[in-house]
Every structure is written in C-alpha cells, then in structure tokens.
C-alpha positions in Angstrom: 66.2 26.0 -5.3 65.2 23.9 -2.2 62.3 25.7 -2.0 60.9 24.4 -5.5 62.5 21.4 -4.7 59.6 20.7 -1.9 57.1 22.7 -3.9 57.5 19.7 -6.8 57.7 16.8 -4.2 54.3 18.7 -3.0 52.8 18.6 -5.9 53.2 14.7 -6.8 52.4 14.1 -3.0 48.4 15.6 -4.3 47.9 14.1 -7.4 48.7 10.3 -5.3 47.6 10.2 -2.0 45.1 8.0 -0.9 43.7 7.7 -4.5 41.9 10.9 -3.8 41.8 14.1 -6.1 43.0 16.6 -3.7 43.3 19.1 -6.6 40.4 18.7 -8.4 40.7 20.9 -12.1 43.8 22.0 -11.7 46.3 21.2 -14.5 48.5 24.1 -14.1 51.6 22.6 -12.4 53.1 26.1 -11.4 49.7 27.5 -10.0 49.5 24.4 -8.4 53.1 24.8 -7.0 52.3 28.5 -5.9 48.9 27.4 -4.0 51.2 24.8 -2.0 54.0 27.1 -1.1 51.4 29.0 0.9 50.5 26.5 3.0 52.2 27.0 6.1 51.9 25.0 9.9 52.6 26.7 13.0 52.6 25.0 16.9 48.3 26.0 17.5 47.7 24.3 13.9 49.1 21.2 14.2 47.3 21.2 17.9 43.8 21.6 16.1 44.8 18.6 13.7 46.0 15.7 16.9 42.7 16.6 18.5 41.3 16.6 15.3 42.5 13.1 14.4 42.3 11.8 18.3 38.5 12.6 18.1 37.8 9.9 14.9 35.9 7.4 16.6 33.2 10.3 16.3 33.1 8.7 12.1 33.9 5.6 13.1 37.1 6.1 12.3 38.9 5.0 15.5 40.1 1.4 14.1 42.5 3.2 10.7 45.7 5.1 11.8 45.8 8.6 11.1 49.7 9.5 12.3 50.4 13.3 12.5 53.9 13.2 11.4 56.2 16.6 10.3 56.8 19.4 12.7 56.9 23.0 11.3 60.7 24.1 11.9 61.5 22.9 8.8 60.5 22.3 4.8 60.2 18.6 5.4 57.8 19.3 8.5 56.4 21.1 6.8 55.5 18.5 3.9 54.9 15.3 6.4 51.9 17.9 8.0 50.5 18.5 5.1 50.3 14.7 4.0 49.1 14.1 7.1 46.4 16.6 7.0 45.2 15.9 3.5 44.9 12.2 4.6 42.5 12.5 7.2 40.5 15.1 5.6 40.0 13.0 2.2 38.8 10.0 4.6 35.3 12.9 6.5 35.6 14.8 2.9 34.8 11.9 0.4 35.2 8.6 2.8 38.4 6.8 3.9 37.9 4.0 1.2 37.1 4.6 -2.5 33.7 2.8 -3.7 35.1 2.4 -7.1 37.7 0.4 -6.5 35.4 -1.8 -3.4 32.9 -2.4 -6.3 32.9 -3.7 -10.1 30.3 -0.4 -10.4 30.0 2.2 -8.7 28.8 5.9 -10.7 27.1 7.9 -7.7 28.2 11.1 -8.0 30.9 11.9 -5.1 31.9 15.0 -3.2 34.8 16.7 -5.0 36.7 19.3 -2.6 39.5 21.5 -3.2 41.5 20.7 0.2 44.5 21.8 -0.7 42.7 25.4 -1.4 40.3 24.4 2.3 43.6 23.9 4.1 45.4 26.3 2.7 42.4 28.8 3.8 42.1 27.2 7.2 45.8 27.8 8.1 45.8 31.7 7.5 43.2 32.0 9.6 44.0 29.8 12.3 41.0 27.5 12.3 41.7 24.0 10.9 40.2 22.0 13.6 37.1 23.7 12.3 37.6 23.3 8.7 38.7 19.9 9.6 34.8 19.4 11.8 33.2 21.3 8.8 33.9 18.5 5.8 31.7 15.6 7.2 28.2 15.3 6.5 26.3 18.0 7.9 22.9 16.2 8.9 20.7 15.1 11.6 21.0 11.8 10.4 24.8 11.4 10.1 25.2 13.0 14.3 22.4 10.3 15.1 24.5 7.7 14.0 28.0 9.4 15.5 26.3 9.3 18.8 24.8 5.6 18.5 28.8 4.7 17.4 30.1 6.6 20.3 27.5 5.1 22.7 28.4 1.4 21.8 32.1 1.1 21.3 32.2 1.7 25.0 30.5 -2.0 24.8 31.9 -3.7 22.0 34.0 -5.6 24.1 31.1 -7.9 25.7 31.2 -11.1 25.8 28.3 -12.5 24.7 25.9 -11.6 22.2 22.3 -9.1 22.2 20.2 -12.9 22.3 21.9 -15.6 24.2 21.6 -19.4 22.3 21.0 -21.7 24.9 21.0 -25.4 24.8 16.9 -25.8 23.7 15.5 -24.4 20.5 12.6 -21.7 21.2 9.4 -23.5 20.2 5.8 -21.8 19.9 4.0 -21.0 23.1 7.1 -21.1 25.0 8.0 -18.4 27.2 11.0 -16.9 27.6 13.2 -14.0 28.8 14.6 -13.4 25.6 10.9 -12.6 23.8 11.3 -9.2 23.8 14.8 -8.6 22.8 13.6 -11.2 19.6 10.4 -9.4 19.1 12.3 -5.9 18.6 14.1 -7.4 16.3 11.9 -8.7 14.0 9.8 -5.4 14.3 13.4 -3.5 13.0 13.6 -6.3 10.2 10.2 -5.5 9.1 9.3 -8.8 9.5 6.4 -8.6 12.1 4.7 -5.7 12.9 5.2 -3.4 16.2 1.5 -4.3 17.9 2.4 -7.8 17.7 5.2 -7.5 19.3 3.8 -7.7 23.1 4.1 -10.0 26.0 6.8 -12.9 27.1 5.2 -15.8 25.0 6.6 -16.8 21.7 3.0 -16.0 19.9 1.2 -16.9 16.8 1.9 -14.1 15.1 6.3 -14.0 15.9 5.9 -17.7 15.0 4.7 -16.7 11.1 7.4 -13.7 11.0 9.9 -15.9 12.4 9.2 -18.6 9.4 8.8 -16.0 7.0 12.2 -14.9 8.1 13.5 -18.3 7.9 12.5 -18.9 4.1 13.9 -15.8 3.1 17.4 -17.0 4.4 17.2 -20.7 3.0 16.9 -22.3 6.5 13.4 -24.9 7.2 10.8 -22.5 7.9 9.6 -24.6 11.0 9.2 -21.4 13.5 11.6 -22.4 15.8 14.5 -20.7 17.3 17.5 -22.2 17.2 20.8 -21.4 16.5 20.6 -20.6 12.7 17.5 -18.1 13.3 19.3 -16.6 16.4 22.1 -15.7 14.1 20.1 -14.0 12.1 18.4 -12.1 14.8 21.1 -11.4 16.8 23.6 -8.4 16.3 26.0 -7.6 19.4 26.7 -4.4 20.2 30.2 -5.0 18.5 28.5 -6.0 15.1 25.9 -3.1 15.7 28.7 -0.5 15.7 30.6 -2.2 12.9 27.3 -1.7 10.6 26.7 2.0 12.0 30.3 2.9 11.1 30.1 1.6 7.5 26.5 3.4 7.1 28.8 6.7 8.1 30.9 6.2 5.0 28.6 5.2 2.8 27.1 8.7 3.7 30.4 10.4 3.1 30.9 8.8 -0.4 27.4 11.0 -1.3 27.7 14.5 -2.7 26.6 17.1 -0.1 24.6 18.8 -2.3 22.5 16.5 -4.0 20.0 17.9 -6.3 16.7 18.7 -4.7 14.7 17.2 -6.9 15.8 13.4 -7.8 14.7 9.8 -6.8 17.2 7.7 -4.0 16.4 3.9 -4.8 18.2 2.1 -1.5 18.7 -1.3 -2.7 19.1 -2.7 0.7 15.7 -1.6 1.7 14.2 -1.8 -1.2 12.2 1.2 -0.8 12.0 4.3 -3.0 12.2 8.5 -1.8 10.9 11.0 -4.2 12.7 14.4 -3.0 10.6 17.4 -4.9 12.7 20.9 -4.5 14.2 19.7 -1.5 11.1 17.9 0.4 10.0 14.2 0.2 7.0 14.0 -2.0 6.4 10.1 -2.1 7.8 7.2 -0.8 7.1 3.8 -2.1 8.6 0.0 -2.1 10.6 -1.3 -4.8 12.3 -4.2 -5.9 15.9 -4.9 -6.7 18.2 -7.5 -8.4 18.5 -10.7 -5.8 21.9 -11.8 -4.9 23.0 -13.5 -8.4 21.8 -10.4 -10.0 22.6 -7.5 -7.8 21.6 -3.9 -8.7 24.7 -1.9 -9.1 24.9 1.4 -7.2 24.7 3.9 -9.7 24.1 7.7 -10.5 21.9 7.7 -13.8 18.5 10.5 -14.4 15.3 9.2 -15.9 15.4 11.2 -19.4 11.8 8.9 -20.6 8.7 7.6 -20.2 7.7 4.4 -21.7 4.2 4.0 -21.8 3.1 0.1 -22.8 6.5 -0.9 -23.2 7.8 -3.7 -25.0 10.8 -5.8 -23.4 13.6 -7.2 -25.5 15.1 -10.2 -23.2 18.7 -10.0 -22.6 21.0 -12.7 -23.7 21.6 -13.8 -20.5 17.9 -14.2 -19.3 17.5 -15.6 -22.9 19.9 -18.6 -23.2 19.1 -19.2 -19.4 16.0 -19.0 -18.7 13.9 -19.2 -21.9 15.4 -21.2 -24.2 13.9 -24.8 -24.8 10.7 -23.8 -22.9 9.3 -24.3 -26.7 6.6 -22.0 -28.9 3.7 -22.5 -26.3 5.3 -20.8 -24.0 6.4 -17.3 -26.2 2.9 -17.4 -26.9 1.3 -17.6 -23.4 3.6 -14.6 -22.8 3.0 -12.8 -25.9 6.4 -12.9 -26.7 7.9 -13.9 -30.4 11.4 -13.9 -32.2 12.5 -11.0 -33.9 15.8 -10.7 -35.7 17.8 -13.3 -33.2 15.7 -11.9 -30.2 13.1 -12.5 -28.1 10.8 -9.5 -27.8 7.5 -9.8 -25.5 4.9 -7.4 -26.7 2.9 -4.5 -24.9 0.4 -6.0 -23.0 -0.8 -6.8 -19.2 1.9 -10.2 -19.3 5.0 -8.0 -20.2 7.6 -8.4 -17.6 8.1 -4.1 -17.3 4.3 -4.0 -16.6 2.3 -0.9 -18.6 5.1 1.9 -18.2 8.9 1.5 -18.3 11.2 4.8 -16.9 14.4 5.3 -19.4 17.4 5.9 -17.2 20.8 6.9 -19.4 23.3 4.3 -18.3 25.7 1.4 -20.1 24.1 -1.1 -18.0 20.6 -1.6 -19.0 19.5 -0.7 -15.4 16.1 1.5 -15.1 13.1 2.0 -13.0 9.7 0.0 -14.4 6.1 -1.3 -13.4 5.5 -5.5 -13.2 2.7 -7.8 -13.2 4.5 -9.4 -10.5 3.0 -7.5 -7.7 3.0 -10.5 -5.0 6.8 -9.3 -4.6 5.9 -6.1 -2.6 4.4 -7.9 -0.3 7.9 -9.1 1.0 10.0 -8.2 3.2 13.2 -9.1 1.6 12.9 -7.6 -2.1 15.8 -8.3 -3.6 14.5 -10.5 -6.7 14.4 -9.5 -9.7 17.7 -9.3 -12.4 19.1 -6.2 -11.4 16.7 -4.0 -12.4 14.4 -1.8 -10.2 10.5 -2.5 -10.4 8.4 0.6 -8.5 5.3 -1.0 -6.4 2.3 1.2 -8.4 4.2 2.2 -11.0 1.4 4.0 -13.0 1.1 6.2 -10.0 4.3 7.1 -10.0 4.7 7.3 -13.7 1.9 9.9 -13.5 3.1 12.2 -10.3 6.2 12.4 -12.4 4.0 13.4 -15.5 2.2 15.7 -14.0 5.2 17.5 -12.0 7.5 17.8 -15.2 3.9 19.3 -17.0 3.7 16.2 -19.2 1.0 14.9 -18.0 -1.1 15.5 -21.0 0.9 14.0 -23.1 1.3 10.9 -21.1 -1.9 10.2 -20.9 -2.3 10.3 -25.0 0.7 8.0 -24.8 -1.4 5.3 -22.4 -4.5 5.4 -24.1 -2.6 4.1 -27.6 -1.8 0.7 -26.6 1.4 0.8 -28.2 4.9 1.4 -27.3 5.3 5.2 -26.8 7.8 7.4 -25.6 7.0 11.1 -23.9 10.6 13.1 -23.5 10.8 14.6 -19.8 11.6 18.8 -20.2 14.3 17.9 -17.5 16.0 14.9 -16.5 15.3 13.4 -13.0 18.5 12.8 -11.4 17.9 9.0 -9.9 20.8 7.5 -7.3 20.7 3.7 -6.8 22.2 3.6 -2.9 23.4 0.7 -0.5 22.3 1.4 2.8 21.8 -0.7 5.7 20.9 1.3 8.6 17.5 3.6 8.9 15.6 5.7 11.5 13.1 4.6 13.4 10.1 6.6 14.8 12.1 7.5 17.2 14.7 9.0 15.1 16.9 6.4 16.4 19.4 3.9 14.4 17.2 0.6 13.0 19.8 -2.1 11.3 18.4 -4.0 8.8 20.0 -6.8 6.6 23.0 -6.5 4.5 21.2 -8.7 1.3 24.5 -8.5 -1.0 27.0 -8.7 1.8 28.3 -5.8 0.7 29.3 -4.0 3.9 32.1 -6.9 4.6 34.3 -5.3 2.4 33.8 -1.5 3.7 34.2 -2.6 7.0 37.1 -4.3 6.2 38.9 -1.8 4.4 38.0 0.5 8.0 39.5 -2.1 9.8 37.1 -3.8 11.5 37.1 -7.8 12.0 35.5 -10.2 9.9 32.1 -11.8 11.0 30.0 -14.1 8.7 26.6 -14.6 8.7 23.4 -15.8 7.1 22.5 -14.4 3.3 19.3 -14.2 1.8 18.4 -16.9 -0.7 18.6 -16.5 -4.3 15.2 -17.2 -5.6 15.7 -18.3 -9.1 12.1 -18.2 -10.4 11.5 -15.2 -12.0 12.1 -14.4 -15.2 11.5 -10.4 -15.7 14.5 -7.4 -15.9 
C-alpha cells in the first residue's frame, strides 16, 4: 500500500514540475506508475547528480538553485531525488524557462524527451552524470559559448565597464586610448567595416558608423562620443556573460534535430540560412517587423509560391496608415477598394514585391520580396510590420523552385503577370529565431543588439540583474507587411 502510495504522489510530481512534460505521450496512469517504481538512487548516483548540478555555470546556469534534496534509504528519498533530478535535467533538456509563457507567441518546435524513461535508463546502468552531460545541445557552437561564459564570470565582478566615459565627449580626429576597444565594437555591430578599423584616431570613416549608429538608436547623429553612444557601445564583461547565457537557452529551447532542409530567419540579425540536406546552401539579409511591430518567433513551413502577388492591407495598416491619404494616393500605388478592403494590385509598386512565400500560420506572418530595397542596406533591419522581406527575393524564389523541381512551373507562373500560385511537392520547414550572439571569423562569440529587448526577460527568469539600455527607434514610415 505505501508503495503505490509514492508511485501516485510520483506520478502527479511529472505531469507538474517546472511546467515541463516529463512524460511526453503517456496517458496510461498505471504504466506510468510502473516506469516510476523502477527508478531507483543509490550513494554513486546521487554523487554523479551534485557534481552534475555543481558544474551549471558550464550553461549558464550558476545564478538558479538546483538543491539535491532526498537521500535513498527511504521512499521519500527516494521521491525528493527524483524531483530533484528531473528539475535540472528539464532546464539542459528543453531550457530552464518556458518561451511560451516569456512570450505572447512563441510556436518553434521544442525538444520533447522522455526523462523519466532517460533517468530511469541512466540509474540501472550507473551513468547519470553522463546522461545528465548528454541532454544539452551537442554543437560546436553551444561549447564556444560555454567556454566564453566560463572565461568571463571569473570577471563579472569589475568595476568599471569595457569603454571608460570620461569627462569630454570623443570628437572627430581626436585620439584616444579607447579607439580600438570602440572600433571592435562597431566592427561586431556591423556598423563599420573591419579595414576601417585601424589606428588610435577617431577617423572619417568611425565618424559615419558612429552617426549611423546613432540614428538608428534615436540619439543626434552628430558623431560624437559621449555618454549616450558609449552606452551603446559598451558591454562589460558582466553584461557580456549575461547575453552569452541567455543565447545558451535560447539554443536549448530548439529541437536537436531540426530538419535538414528548412530556412532559420534570426530576427535579431536580420539575416536568413538556407540549410539543404543538412549543409547551408545560401545565406542572405532580411528584414523584420521594427519594435511596434515585432516578428513573432515562430515554427511555420512555406507550403507556396506567389508569383506577382497581390497584397490585401490589414486593418491595422489600413485605418492607420492609409486612410484619409485620399484616391490619388490608391492610384499612385495601384491599389483600389474591394469589398471593404484595400487590395494593391500585381505590379512593380506592390508592397510584397514580384513573389510572395505562403507560410501556414494564424498570424499572417510569411517570407516576401519588396520594392523597398534601400532597407538592406542597413544595419539595423528591423522595419517592416512583422513580416519578413528576403533581400533578392526572385533569387531565392527560384533556388527554391528549382530545388523542389518546380522550377518549370514557376517560371510559367512569372511570365503571366497575374497572381499565381505554384504548390511546393514538400513543405519547407521555416523557424523565425531570436538570437543575439554570432561567430565571428574566428569562431569566436560576436554580441550584437538585442532590437526587441527581448533577452531582459530570459535573463531575468535565469536570475541575472536587470540593466537598461538604449533601443532602436521605431521608424514609423513604411507602410508594406
């Protein structure tokens, strides 16, 4: 009788912890009970989980509690270790915080392990500190970052920041000891570009990164360093570790086997990845939803091509941004009422350019082409109403064509002039990301900007301290998806 007694306190214990689904597809309660009466601690076990759970900081972990509790002399012990177990291995298996519940939307497909079924294996055999090791991602990129965390929390407690302020603004031609540290910088921001960045002088050409950078963030774009520009340069080693430990769970949120073919959209870069059976075929800039209008992070395949699409404006773009602007303007942009809408016509003008990719979502959020091609050229790209437009989108509507053997029929589809659609024999998976740290050259960490502010909240939920700093500026003056 005691012994189901624990089995059924087990079995609630799985289905509530953490949020996370421990048991994932099991409904049968008494299989379910079975599978946890054969989970069973000894002394060497609970060993490989302390050293297990003293070696977080490795994920970034180090600032959550993860208590081992329970000992295994008794049922109770037995229970608390388990609990205990299941905790830490949800937060490297699927990520110590859940996205869904961080963000309005969030639809990427997540890892979904059996632990219970993991630990349960791990403990006859006597290896849970490597079952434990095993559940994070397994990728260069993830141990790059590890070691980068690892490297600078030994220095996170320094007193002052990367860039000293000092008591004079930097003005052009000055020279300075702190040139070089604001020249890498700039080069990691993508704001000037690495053979500029040479020499002690403030130069010409930092001068026109630093103003670009300036405008971006809605501060006077005057090209001189002062406090408000040094805060947006500057990241101490304390706020570089922060953002490298949120990047870590943003990684473990992702399904460890994604399919090999699909399309990753970042939205913090603004950049595109094409992965063809397992290898990246293209890579190309795009642009995202600004700040008002973020792009959510979502898992949604392209199912369609649209070739001369026609754009029916939302409601919200409509009443906002279009209405009162009169009949001269519908007509300049070839667009005319139909049935309570506005509808803009095929055509060179039309805000999804000359092809449009169907994605299957509730959102209205897909990939498409835009007239508005000036917008690659920046270096923030987060400006357009949530959806994502694809720099030479023609290109990419034909590498898709031609790799899913369409391209035939995408090409009779172009040469009509009309809206037409041309049915993909497959679905491209497509994952809409938030990601705020890349590799360099070297392989090593680069930290960009965090346009939607949207690692505060991660980093929060891992327990690190707040910090605020500059956003980029809502543009405001465009009117296209």
């Amino acid at each position: 009788m005691r012994k189901s007694v624990i089995a059924g306190s087990l079995l609630v214990l799985t289905f509530t912890l953490a949020g996370c689904n421990f048991l994932a597809g099991e409904t049968d309660k008494a299989a379910v009970a079975t599978r946890i009466e054969q989970v069973h601690w000894n002394e060497a076990s609970v060993r490989q989980l302390r050293k297990a759970v003293d070696s977080r900081a490795a994920h970034g972990l180090d600032r959550m509690q993860f208590v081992v509790e329970g000992q295994p002399g008794s049922a109770e012990g037995q229970e608390a270790l388990t609990r205990s177990a299941l905790r830490y291995a949800a937060a490297l298996a699927r990520g110590a915080t859940d996205p869904a519940e961080l963000y309005d939307i969030y639809t990427v497909r997540r890892p979904k392990p059996d632990l219970l079924r993991g630990l349960a294996g791990a403990l006859s055999t006597g290896e849970v500190g490597d079952w434990i090791d095993g559940l994070a991602p397994k990728d260069e990129g993830y141990d790059t970052l590890s070691r980068a965390y690892l490297a600078l929390r030994k220095q996170t407690d320094a007193p002052t920041p990367a860039i000293p302020d000092r008591d004079e603004p930097l003005k052009p031609g000055t020279a300075d000891p702190r040139i070089p540290a604001i020249a890498r910088q700039l080069v990691a921001s993508d704001y000037l570009d690495r053979s500029a960045a040479q020499g002690g002088s403030y130069s010409p050409a930092m001068v026109q990164a630093v103003q670009h950078m300036q405008a971006d963030y809605g501060i006077k774009p005057d090209g001189i360093i002062g406090s408000d520009a040094l805060e947006i340069l500057n990241l101490s080693d304390a706020d570089r570790a922060t953002t490298i430990a949120v990047a870590m769970e943003r990684m473990r949120w992702l399904d460890r086997n994604a399919p090999p073919t699909r399309i990753d959209v970042n939205i913090a870069a603004g950049r595109l990845l094409y992965w063809r059976d397992g290898k990246i075929a293209d890579s190309r800039k795009v642009v995202v939803g600004e700040p008002a209008n973020e792009t959510p992070q979502l898992g949604s395949p392209i199912y369609r091509l649209v070739a001369n699409p026609t754009w029916t404006v939302p409601r919200s773009i409509q009443s906002k941004e279009i209405a009162g602007k009169g009949g001269d303007y519908l007509r300049r942009n070839n667009m005319a009422w139909k049935n309570g809408w506005v509808v803009q016509q095929p055509g060179p003008k039309n805000s999804l350019g000359l092809v449009k990719f169907d994605m299957k979502n509730e959102h209205q959020i897909y990939l498409h082409d835009t007239p508005a091609k000036q917008l690659f050229q920046e270096v923030q790209r987060q400006r357009s109403h949530g959806c994502v437009r694809v720099d030479d989108a023609l290109d990419f509507a034909e590498m898709l064509a031609r790799d899913e053997g369409v391209i035939d029929e995408w090409h009779r589809a172009r040469a009509t002039g009309k809206e037409t659609f041309v049915s993909l024999p497959r679905e491209i998976p497509v994952r809409l990301i938030y990601q705020t740290v890349g590799f360099g050259e070297d392989g090593e960490p680069v930290i960009r900007s965090d346009p939607y502010g949207w690692n505060d909240g991660v980093a929060a939920a891992l327990s690190f301290p707040a910090r605020q700093t500059y956003r980029l500026k809502t543009s405001g003056n465009d009117v296209g998806p």
